[in-house]
Structures are given as structure tokens and as C-alpha cells.
N, C-alpha and C positions, 0 to 999 in steps of 0.2 A: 550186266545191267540192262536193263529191258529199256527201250526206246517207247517214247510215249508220242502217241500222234500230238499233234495239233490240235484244238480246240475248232478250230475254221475249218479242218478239212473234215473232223466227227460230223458236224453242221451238216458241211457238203452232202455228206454219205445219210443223214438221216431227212434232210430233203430227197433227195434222190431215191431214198430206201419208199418215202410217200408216195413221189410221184412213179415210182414203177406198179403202186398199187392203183394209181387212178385217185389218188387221194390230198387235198391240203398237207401240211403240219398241222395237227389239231390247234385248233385256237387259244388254246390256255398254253399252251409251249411253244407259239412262234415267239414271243416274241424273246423267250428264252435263249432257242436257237437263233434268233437272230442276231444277240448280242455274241453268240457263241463263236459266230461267223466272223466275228472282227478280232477274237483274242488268240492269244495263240496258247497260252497256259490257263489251268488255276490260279498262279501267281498275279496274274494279269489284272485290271481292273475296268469296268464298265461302269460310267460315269462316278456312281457314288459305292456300288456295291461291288462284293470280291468277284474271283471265278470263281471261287467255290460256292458262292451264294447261287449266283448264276447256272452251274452244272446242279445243285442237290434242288433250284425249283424246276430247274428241266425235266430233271430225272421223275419227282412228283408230277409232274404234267403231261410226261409221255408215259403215265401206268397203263395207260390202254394200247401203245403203240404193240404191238404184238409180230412174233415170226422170227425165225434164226437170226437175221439179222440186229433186228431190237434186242433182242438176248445177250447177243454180242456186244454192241456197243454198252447199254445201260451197263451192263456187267465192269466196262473199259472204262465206262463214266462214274462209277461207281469206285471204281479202284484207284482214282483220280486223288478222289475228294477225301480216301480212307488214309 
């Protein structure tokens, strides 16, 4: 059984994945990750909406995020929600 990160620490890593470029979270996806940053699953819930609400407008909002890492994750985030 494959161990699934946390939701807070995905966040972590795609802040940090930005700022090693010099760069925000794009604007249309913070505030996405930022809810990300408080849950620990899909299962989880952010005021009125699911995580998986939360992960699949992420996932649309960081189309531009780009580079091995982005790959990685959206890929992780992806397989989440499937």
C-alpha cells in the first residue's frame, strides 16, 4: 500500500518549489494551496467545500506551474482525487 503525503506538506513543497524560482504561487492557485496548507487529506474538508474540490481547482490553476517538480506533484495530486 503506497503511503500518501499530506495535503499541508504538498503545499509546503509547492511554495517552496515557487520560491526557488524567484517567483509567488500564481494567483489564481494560492488561495487553493493555501487551503491545502491546513488539510491533511482529500477526505478533509475546507469550510464548505471537499478536498477533492480544493486539490482538482488547484490542480486547474497551477496549468502553468512547470519543471520536474510540478510534474511530480500535479501528477501525486492528481492520483489523489482519481
Amino acid at each position: 500500500m503506497t503511503q500518501t503525503r499530506s495535503l499541508s506538506t504538498i503545499a509546503r513543497e509547492i511554495r517552496a518549489d515557487y520560491a526557488d524560482k524567484g517567483k509567488p504561487v500564481y494567483f489564481a492557485a494560492k488561495p487553493y494551496v493555501d487551503a491545502m496548507a491546513t488539510m491533511g487529506s482529500v477526505q478533509d474538508t475546507y469550510g464548505a467545500d471537499t478536498g477533492q474540490y480544493i486539490v482538482l481547482y488547484a490542480l486547474s490553476n497551477l496549468s502553468t506551474w512547470r519543471g520536474d517538480n510540478a510534474r511530480r506533484i500535479k501528477a501525486e495530486l492528481r492520483a489523489m482525487v482519481n
